[in-house]
N, CA and C of each residue as an Amber inpcrd file, in Angstrom:
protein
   354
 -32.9530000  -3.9150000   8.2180000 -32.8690000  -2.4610000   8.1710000
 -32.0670000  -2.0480000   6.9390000 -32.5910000  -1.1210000   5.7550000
 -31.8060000  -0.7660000   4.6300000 -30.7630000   0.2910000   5.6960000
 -30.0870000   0.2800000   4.4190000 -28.7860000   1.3870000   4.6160000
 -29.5130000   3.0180000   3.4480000 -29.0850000   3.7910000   4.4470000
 -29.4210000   4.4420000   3.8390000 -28.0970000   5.4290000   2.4880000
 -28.5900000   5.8280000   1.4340000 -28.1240000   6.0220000   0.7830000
 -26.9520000   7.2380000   0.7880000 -25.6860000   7.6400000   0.3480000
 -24.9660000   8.6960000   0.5320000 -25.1890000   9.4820000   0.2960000
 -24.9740000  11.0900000   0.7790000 -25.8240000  12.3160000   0.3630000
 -24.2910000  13.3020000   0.4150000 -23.6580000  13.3880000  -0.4990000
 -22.1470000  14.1430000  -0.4160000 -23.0310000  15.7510000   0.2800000
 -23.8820000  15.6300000  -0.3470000 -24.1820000  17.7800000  -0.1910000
 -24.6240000  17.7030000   1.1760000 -25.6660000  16.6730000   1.9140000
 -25.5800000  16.6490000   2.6980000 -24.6510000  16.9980000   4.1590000
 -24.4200000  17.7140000   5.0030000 -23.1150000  18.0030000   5.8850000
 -23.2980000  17.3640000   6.9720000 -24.4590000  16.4580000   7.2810000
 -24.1440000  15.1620000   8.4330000 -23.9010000  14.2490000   7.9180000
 -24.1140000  13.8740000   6.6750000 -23.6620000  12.7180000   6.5070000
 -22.4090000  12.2570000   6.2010000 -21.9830000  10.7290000   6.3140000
 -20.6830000  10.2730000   6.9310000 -20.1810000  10.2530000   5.7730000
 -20.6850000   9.9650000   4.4980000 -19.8420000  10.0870000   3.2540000
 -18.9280000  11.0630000   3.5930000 -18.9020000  12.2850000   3.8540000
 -18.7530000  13.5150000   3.9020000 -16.9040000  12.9150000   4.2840000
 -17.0640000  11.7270000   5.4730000 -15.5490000  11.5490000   5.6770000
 -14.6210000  10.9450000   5.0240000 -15.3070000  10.1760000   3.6030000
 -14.6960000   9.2220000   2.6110000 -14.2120000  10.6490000   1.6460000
 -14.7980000  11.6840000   0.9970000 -14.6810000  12.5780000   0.7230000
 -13.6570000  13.2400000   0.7990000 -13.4850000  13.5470000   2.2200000
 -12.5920000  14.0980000   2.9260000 -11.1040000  13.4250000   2.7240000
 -11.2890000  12.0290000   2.8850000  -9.8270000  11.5670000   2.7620000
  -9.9150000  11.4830000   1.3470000 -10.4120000  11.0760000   0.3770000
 -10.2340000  10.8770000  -1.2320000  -9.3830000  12.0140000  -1.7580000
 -10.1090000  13.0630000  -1.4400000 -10.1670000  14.1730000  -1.7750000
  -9.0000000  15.3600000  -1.5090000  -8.2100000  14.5930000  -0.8070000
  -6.9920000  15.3680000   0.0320000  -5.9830000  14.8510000  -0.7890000
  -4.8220000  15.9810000  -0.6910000  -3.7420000  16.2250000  -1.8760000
  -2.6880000  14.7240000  -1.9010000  -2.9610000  14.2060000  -0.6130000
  -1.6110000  13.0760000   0.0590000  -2.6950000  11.7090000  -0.3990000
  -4.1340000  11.5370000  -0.2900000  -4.2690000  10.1820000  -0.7370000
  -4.0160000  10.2070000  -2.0680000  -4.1320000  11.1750000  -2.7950000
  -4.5060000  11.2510000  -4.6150000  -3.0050000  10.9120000  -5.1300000
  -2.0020000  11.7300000  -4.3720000  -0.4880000  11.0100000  -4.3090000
  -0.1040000   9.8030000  -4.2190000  -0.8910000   9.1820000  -3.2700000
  -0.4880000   8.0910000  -2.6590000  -1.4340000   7.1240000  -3.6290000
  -2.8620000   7.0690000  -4.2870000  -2.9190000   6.3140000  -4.9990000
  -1.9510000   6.5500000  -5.8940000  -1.8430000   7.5980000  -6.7950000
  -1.1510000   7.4080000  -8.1120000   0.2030000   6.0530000  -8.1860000
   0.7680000   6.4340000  -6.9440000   2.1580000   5.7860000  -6.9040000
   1.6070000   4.2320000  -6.6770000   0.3440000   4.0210000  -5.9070000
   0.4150000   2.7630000  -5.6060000  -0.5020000   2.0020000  -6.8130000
  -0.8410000   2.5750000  -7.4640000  -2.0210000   1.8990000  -8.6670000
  -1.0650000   0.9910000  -9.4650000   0.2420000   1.0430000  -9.5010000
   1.0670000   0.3340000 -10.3270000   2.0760000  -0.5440000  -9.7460000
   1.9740000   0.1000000  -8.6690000   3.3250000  -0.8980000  -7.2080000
   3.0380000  -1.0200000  -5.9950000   3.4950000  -2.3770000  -5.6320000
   3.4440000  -2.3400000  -4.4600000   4.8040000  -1.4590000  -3.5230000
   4.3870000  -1.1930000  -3.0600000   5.9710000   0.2650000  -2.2380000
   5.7480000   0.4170000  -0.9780000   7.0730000   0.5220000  -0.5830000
   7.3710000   0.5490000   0.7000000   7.2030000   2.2230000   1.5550000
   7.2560000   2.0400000   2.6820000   6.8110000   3.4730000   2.8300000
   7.9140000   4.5830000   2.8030000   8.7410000   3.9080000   2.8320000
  10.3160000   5.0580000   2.5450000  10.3350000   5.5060000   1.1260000
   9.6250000   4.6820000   0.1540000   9.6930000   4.7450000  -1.0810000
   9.0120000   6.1290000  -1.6720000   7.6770000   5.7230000  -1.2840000
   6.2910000   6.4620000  -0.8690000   6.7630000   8.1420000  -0.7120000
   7.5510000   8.1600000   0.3580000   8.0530000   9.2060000   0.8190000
   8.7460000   9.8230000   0.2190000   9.3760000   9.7160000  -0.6090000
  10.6150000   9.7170000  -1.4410000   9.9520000  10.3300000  -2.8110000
   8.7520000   9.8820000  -3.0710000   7.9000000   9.9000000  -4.4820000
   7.2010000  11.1890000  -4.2620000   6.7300000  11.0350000  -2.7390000
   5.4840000  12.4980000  -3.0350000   6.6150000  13.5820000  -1.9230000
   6.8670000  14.4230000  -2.9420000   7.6650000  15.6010000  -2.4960000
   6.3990000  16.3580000  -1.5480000   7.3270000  16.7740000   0.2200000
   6.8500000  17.7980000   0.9430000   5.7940000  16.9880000   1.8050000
   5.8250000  15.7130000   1.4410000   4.5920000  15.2680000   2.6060000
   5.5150000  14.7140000   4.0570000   5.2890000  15.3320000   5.4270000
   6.0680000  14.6470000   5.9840000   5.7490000  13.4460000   6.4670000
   6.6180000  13.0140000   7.6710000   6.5560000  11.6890000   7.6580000
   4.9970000  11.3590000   8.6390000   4.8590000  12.6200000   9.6230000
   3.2300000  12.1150000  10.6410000   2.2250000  11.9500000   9.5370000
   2.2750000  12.8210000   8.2510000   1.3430000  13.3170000   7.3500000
   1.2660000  12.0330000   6.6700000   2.3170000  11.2980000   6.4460000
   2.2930000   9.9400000   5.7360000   1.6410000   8.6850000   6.3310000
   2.0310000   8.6420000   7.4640000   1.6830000   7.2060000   8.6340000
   0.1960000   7.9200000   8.7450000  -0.0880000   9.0410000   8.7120000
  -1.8860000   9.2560000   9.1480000  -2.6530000   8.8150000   7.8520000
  -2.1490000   9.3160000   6.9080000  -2.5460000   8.9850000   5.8000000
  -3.1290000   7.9570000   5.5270000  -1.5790000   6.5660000   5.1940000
  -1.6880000   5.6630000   5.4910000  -2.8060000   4.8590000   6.0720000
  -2.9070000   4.8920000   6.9560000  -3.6330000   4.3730000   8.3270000
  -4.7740000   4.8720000   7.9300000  -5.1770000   6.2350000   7.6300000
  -6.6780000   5.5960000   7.4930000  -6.8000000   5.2820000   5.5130000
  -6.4670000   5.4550000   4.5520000  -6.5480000   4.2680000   3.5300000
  -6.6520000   3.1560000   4.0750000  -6.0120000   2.5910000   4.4640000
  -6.3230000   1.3900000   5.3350000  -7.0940000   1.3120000   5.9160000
  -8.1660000   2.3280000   7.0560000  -9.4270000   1.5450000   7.6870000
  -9.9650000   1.5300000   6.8350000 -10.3170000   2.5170000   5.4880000
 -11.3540000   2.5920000   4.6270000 -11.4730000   1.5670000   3.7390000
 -10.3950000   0.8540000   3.7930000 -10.4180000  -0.2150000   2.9000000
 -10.3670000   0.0180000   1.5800000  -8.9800000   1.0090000   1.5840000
  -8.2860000   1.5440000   0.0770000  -7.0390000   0.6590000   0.0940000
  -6.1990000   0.6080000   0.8580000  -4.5000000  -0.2230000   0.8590000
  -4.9800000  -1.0970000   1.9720000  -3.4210000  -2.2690000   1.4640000
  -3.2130000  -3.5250000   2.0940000  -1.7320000  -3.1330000   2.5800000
  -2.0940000  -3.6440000   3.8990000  -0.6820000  -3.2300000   4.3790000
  -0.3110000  -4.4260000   5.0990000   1.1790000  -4.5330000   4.2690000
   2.0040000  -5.4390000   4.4970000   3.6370000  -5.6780000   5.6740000
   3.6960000  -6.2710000   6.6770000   4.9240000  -6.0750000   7.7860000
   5.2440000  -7.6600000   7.4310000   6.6370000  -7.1860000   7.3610000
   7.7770000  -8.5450000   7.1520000   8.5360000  -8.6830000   7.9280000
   8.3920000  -9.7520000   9.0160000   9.0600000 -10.0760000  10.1840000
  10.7780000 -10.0430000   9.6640000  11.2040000  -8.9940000   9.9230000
  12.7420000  -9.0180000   9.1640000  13.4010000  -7.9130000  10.2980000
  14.7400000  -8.0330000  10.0220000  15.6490000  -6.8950000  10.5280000
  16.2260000  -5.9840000   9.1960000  16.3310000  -5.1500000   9.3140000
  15.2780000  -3.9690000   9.5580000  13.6050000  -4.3180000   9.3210000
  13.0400000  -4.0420000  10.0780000  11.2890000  -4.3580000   9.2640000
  11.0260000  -3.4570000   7.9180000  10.1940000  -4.3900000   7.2510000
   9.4050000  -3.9570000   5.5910000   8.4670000  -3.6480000   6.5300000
   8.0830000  -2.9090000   5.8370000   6.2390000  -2.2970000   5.4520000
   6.0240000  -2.2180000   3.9970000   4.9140000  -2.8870000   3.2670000
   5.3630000  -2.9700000   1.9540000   3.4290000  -2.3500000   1.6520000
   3.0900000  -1.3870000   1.2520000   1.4000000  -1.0760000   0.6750000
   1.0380000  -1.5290000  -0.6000000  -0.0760000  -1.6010000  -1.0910000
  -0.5860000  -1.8900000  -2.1540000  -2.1940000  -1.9080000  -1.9790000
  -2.6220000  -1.2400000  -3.1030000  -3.7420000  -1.0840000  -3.1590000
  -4.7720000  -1.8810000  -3.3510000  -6.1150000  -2.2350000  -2.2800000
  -6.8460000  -3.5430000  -2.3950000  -7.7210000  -3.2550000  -3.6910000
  -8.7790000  -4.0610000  -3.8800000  -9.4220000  -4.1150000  -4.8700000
 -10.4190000  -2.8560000  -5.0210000 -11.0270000  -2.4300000  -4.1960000
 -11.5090000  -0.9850000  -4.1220000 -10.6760000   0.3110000  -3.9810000
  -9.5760000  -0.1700000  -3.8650000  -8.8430000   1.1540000  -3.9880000
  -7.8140000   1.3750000  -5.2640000  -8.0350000  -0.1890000  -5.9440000
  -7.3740000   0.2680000  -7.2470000  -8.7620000   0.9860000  -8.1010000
  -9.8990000   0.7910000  -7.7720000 -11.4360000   1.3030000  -8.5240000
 -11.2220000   2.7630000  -8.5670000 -10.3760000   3.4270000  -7.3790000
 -10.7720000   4.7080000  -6.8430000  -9.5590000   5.1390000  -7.8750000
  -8.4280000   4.3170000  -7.1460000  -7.4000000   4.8200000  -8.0850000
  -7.2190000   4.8170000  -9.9490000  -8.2330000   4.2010000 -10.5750000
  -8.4580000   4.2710000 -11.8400000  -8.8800000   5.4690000 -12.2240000
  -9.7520000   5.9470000 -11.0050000 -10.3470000   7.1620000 -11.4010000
  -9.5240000   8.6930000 -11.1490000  -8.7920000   8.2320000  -9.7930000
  -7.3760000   9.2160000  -9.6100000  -6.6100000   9.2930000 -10.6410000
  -5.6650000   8.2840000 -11.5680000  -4.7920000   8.5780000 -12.4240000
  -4.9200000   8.9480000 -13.5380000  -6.6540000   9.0450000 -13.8370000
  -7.7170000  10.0090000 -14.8970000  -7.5650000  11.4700000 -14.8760000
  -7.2030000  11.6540000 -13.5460000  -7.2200000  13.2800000 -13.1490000
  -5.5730000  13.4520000 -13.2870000  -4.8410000  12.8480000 -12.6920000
  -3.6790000  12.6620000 -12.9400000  -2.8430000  13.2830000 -14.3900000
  -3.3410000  12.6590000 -15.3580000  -3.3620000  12.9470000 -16.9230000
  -3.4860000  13.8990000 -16.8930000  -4.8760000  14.2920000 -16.2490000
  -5.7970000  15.5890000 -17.2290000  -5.1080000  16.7270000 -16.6360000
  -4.2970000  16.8720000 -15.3330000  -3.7560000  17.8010000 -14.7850000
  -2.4480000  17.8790000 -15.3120000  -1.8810000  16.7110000 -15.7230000
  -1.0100000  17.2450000 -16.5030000  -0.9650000  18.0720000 -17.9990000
  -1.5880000  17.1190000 -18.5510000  -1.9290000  17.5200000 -19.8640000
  -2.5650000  18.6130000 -20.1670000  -3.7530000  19.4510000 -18.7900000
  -4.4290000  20.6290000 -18.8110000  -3.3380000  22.2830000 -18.6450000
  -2.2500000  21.6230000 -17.4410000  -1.5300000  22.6950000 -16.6020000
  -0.9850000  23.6510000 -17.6450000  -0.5360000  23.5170000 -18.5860000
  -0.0400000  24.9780000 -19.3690000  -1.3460000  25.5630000 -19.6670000
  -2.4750000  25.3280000 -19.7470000  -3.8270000  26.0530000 -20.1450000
  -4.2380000  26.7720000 -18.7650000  -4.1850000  26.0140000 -17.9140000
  -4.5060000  26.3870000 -16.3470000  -3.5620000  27.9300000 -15.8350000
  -2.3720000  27.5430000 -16.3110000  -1.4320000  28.6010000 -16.0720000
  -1.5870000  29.9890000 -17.1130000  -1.9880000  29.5890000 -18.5060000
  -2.2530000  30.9460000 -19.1270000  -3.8700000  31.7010000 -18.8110000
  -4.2620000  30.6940000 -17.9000000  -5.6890000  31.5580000 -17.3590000
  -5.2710000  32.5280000 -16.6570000  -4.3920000  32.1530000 -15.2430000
  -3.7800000  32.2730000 -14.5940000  -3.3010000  33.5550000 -14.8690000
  -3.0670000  33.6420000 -15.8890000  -1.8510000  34.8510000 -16.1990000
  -2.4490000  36.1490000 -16.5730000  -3.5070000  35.6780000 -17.4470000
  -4.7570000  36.2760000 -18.0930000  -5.6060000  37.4730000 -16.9820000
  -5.3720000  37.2210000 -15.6790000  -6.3610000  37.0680000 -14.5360000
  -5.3080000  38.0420000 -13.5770000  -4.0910000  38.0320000 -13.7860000
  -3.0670000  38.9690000 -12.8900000  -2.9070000  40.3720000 -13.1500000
């Protein structure tokens, strides 16, 4: 049986839920930081200002079913949790820290539209 192909415009189809998490303000955070380190989740937290902590562990968790991060527990006192991004989620994240740039490097242009427009 083929698979059938992804249809983003489509609104039944399941892409629609890879989308959904890519596409949200906390994974695009959460790659940036992890495309270069492996980090712990206190770290994590610490990096992306205003995300709380349910918003983080949900997050988390599903990068992980999707098979974006590797998540790591270290039988220790206090316990590690240590993330890092698997091989498809550094792909995604190459393409996140593209936008990354461009939002920086764009935002004073973005803002005199902005201004233009008030």
């Amino acid at each position: 049986m083929r698979e059938k192909k992804a249809n983003l415009f489509n609104p039944n189809c399941p892409s629609r839920d890879v989308l959904e998490l890519i596409g949200g303000k906390w994974s695009m955070l959460i790659l940036c930081i992890l495309y270069d380190n492996t980090t712990r989740t206190g770290e994590i937290k610490r990096m992306v200002g205003g995300i709380s902590q349910k918003m983080l562990t949900q997050t988390l968790r599903a990068m992980e079913y999707n098979g974006l991060v590797k998540r790591t527990s270290y039988p220790e006192v206090p316990p590690r949790v240590e993330y890092e991004l698997t091989e498809l989620g550094r792909s995604l994240g190459e393409l996140v820290v593209m936008m990354e740039h461009w939002i920086v490097q764009n935002h004073p242009a973005i803002l005199k539209a902005r201004k233009k427009h008030e």
